[in-house]
C-alpha positions in Angstrom: 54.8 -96.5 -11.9 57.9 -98.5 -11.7 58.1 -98.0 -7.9 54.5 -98.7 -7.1 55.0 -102.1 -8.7 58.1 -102.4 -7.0 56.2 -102.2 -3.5 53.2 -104.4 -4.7 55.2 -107.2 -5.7 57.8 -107.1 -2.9 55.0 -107.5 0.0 54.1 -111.4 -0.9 55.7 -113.9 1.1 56.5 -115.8 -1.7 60.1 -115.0 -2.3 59.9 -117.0 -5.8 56.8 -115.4 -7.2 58.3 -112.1 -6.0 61.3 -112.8 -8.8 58.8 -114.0 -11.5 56.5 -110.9 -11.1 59.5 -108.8 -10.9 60.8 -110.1 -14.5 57.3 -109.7 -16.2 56.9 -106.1 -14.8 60.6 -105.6 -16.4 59.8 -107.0 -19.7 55.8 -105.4 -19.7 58.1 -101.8 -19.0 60.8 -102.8 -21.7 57.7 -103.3 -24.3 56.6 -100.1 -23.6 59.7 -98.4 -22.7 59.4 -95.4 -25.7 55.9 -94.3 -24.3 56.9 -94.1 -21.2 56.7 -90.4 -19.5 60.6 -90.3 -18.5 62.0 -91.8 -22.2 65.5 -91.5 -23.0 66.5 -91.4 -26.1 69.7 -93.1 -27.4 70.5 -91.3 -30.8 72.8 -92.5 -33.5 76.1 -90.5 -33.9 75.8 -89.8 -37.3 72.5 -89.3 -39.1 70.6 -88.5 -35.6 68.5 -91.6 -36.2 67.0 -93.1 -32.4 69.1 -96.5 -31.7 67.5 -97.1 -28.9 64.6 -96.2 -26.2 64.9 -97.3 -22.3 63.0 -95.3 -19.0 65.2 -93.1 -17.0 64.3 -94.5 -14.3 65.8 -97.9 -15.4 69.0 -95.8 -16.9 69.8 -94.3 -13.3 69.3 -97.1 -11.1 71.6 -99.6 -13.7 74.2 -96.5 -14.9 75.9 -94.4 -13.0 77.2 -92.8 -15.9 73.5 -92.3 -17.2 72.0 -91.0 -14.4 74.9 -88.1 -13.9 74.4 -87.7 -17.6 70.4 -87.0 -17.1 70.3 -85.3 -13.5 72.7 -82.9 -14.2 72.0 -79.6 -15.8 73.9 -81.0 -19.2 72.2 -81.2 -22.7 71.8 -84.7 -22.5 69.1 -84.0 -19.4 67.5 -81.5 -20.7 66.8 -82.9 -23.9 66.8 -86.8 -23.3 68.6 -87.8 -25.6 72.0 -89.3 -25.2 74.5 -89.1 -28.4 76.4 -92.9 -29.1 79.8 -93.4 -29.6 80.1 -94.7 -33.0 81.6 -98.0 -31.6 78.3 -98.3 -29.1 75.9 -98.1 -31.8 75.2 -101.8 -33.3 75.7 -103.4 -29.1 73.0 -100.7 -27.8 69.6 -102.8 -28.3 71.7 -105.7 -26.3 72.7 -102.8 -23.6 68.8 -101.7 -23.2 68.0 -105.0 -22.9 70.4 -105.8 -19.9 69.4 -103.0 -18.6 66.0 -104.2 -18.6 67.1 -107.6 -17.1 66.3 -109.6 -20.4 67.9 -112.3 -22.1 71.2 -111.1 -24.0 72.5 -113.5 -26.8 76.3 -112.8 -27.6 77.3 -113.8 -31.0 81.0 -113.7 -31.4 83.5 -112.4 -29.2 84.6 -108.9 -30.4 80.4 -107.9 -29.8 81.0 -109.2 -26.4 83.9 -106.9 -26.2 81.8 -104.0 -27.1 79.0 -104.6 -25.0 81.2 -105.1 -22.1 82.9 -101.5 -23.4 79.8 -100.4 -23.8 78.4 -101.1 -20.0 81.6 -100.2 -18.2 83.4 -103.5 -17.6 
């Protein structure tokens, strides 16, 4: 689990191979973030096509937002699966991937716009 790594990789006294394990066990979870047990499910507005896959446990400790949305006895926790707002859709992968920690590349500035929308700047 996410927190047992958390606790194996925060007990060496190396404080720079503490950030480099950290960012593998990030990107291993982001590879394998639609098996994991606690998936959420980001779900396109219109033809109810999955966008997107993250952990819950990344989703509440990164979004505020997300983690009301899933601990709370609404739909979207019950179900896990969280609808988009049609103007989220095409910036979600990037928002996962922040999420996640990784490597966003902006392309113009109206998708930065978005994405910042989309994250709650």
């Amino acid at each position: 689990s996410l927190k047992a790594h958390v606790v194996h990789v925060a007990m060496p006294s190396f404080r720079g191979q503490v950030t480099a394990d950290l960012n593998e066990i990030f990107k291993g979870l982001f590879e394998e973030r639609a098996a994991c047990k606690d998936a959420v499910r980001f779900i396109g507005p219109v033809d109810d096509s999955i966008v997107e896959c993250a952990s819950g446990l990344v989703c509440d400790v990164h979004s505020p937002v997300l983690k009301t949305m899933l601990e709370s006895g609404l739909q979207e926790g019950n179900s896990r699966e969280i609808r988009l707002h049609p103007d989220f859709v095409t910036v979600w992968p990037d928002v996962v991937r922040f999420l996640y920690g990784l490597e966003v590349e902006l392309r113009n500035f109206c998708r930065c716009v978005v994405l910042l929308r989309a994250i709650g700047c």
